[in-house]
Short mmCIF file of the C-alpha atoms (twelve columns), coordinates in Angstrom:
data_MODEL
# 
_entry.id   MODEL 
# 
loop_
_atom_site.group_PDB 
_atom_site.id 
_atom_site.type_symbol 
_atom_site.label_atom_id 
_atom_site.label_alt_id 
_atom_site.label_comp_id 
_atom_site.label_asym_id 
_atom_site.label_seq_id 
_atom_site.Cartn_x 
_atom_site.Cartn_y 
_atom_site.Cartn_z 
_atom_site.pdbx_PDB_model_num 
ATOM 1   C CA . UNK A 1   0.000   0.000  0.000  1 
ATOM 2   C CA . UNK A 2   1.451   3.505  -0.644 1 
ATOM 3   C CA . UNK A 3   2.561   5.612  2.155  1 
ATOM 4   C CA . UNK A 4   -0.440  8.011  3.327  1 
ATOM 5   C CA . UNK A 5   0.404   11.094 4.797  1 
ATOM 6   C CA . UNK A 6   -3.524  11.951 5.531  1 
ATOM 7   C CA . UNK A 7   -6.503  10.533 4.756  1 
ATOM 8   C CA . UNK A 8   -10.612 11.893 6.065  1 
ATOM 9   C CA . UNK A 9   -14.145 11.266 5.984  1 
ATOM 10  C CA . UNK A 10  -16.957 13.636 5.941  1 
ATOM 11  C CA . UNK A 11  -19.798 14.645 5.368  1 
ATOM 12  C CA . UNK A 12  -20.982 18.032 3.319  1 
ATOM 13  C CA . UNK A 13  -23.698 19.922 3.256  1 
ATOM 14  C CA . UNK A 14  -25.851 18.170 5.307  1 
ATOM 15  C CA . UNK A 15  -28.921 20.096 5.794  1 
ATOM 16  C CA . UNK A 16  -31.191 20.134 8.764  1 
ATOM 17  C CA . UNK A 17  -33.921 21.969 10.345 1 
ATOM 18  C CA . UNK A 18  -33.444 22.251 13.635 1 
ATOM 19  C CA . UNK A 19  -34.145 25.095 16.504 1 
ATOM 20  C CA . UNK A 20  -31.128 26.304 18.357 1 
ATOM 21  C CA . UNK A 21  -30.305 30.155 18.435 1 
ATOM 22  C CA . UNK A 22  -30.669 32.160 21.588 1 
ATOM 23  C CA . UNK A 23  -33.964 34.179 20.766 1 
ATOM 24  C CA . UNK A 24  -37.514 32.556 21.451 1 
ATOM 25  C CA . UNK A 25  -38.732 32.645 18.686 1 
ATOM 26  C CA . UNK A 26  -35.892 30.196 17.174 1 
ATOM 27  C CA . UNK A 27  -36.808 27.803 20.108 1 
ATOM 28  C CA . UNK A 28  -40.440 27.972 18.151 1 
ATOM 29  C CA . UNK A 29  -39.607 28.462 14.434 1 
ATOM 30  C CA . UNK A 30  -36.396 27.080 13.974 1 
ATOM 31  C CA . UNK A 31  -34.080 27.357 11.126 1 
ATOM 32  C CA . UNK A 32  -31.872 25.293 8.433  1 
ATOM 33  C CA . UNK A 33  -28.407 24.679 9.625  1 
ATOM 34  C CA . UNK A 34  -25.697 23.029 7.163  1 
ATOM 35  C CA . UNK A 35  -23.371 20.819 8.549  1 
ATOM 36  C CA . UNK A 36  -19.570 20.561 6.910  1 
ATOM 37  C CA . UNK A 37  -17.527 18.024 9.086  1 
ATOM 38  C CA . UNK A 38  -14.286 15.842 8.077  1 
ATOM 39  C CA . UNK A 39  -12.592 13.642 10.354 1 
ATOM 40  C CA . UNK A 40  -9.043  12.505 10.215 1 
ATOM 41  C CA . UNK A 41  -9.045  8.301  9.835  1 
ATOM 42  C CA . UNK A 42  -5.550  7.426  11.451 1 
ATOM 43  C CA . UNK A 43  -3.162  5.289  9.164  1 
ATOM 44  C CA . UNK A 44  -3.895  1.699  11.806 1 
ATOM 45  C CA . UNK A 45  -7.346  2.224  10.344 1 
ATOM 46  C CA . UNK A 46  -7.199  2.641  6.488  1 
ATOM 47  C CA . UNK A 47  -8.451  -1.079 5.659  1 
ATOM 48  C CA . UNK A 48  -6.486  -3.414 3.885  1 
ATOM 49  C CA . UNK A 49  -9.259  -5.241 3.005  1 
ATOM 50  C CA . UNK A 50  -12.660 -4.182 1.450  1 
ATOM 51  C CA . UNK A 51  -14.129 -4.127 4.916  1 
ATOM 52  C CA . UNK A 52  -16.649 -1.409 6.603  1 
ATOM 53  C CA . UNK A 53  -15.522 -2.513 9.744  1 
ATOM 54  C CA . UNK A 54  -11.709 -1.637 9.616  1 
ATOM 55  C CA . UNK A 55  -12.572 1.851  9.297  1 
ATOM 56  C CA . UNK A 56  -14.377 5.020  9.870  1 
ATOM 57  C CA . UNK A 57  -17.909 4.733  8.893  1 
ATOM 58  C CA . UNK A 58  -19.256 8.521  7.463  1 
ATOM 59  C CA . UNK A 59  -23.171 6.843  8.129  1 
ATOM 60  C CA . UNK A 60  -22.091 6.558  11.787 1 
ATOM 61  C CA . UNK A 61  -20.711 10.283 11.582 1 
ATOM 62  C CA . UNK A 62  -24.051 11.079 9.732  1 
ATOM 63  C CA . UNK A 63  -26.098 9.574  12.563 1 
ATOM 64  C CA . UNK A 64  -24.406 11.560 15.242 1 
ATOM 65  C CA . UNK A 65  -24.658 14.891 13.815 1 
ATOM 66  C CA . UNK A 66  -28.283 14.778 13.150 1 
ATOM 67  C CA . UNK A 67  -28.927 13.573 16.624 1 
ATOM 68  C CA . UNK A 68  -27.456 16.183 18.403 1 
ATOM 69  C CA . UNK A 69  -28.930 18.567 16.423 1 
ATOM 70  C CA . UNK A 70  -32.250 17.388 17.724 1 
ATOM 71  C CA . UNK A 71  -31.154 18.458 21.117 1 
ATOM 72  C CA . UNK A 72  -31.469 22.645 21.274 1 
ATOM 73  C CA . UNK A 73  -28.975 24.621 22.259 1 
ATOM 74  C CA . UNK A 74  -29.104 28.507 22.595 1 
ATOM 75  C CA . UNK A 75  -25.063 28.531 21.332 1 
ATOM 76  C CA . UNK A 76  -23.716 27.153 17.940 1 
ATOM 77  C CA . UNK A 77  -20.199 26.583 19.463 1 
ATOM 78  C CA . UNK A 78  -22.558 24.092 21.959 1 
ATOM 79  C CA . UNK A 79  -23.640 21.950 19.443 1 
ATOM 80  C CA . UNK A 80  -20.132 21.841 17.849 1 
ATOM 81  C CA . UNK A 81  -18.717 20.753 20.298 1 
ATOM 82  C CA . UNK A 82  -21.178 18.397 21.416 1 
ATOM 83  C CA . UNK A 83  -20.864 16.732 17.766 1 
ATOM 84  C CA . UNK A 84  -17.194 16.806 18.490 1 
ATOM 85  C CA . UNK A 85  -17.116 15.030 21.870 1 
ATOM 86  C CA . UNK A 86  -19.612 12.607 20.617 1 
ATOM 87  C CA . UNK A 87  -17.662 11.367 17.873 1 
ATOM 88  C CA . UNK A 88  -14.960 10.945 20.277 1 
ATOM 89  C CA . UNK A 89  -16.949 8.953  22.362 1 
ATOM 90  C CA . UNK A 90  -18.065 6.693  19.647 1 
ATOM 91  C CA . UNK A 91  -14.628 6.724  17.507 1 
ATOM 92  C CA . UNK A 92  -11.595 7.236  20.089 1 
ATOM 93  C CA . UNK A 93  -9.290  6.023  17.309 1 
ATOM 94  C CA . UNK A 94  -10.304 9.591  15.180 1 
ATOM 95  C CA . UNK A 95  -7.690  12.303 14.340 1 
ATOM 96  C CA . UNK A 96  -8.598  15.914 13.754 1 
ATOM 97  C CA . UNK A 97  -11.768 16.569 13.277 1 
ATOM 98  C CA . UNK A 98  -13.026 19.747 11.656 1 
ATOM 99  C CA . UNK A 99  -16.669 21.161 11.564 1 
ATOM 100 C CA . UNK A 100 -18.467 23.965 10.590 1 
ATOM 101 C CA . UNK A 101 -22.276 24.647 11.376 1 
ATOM 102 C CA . UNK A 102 -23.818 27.161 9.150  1 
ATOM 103 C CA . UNK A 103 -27.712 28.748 10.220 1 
ATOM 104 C CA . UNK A 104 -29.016 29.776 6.955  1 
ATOM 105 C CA . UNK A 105 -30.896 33.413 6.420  1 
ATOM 106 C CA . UNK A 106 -30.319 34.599 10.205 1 
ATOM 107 C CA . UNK A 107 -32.942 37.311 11.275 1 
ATOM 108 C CA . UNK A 108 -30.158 40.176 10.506 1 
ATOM 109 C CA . UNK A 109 -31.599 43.381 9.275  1 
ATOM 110 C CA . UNK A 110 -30.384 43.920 6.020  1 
ATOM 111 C CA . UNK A 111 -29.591 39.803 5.680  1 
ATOM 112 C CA . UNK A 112 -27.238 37.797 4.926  1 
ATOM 113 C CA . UNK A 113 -27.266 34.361 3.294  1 
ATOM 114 C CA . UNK A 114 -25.148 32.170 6.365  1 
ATOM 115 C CA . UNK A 115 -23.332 32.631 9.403  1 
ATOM 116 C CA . UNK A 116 -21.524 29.855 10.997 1 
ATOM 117 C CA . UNK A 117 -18.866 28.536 13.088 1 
ATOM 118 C CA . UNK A 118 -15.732 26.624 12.639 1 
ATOM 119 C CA . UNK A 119 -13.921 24.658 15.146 1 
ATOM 120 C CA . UNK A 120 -11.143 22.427 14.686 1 
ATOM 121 C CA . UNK A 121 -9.966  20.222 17.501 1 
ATOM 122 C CA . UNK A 122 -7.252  17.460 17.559 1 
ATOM 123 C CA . UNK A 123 -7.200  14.429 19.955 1 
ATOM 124 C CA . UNK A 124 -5.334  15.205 23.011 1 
# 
């Protein structure tokens, strides 16, 4: 096999309606939120053989991201991080992981088409 400096999973623009933001009326209406997340797979776990289970599954990454969304926070950074530690919990072997949760057409006067946030964190 040839020598792999790097090698991810993700998951892009994953769209879901969910109802975090710290105003009430977010809490009641909700919004779209786009998910971008990669995570690092580790070179013990790119599979020699054609096998799902010697490696990072993106459905399992998929899974966790839209349940945490389900649970409301007032705080973007929250859920972030709660995707983040999550994954950890479920996939101690992963590397970096990067993610960036976008709320689409915030109530700003004047608009704008995302805002977002964009955290990074590497295993300690």
């Amino acid at each position: 096999m040839e020598d792999l400096i790097r090698q991810y999973v993700g998951i892009q623009n994953l769209r879901i309606h969910a109802f975090h933001g710290v105003y009430p009326e977010e809490a009641l209406v909700g919004h779209w939120f786009c998910i971008d997340l990669r995570v690092e797979i580790p070179p013990t776990l790119i599979p020699e053989v054609d096998d799902l289970d010697t490696t990072l599954n993106y459905a399992s990454l998929h899974m966790i991201c839209t349940e945490v969304m389900s649970e409301r926070a007032d705080l973007l950074e929250t859920v972030a991080y709660r995707i983040i530690r999550r994954i950890r919990k479920s996939h101690a072997q992963a590397g970096e992981i990067q993610i960036r949760i976008a709320k689409e057409h915030p109530a700003f006067q004047g608009g704008c088409d995302k805002v977002f946030v964009e955290i990074s964190a590497r295993p300690e």
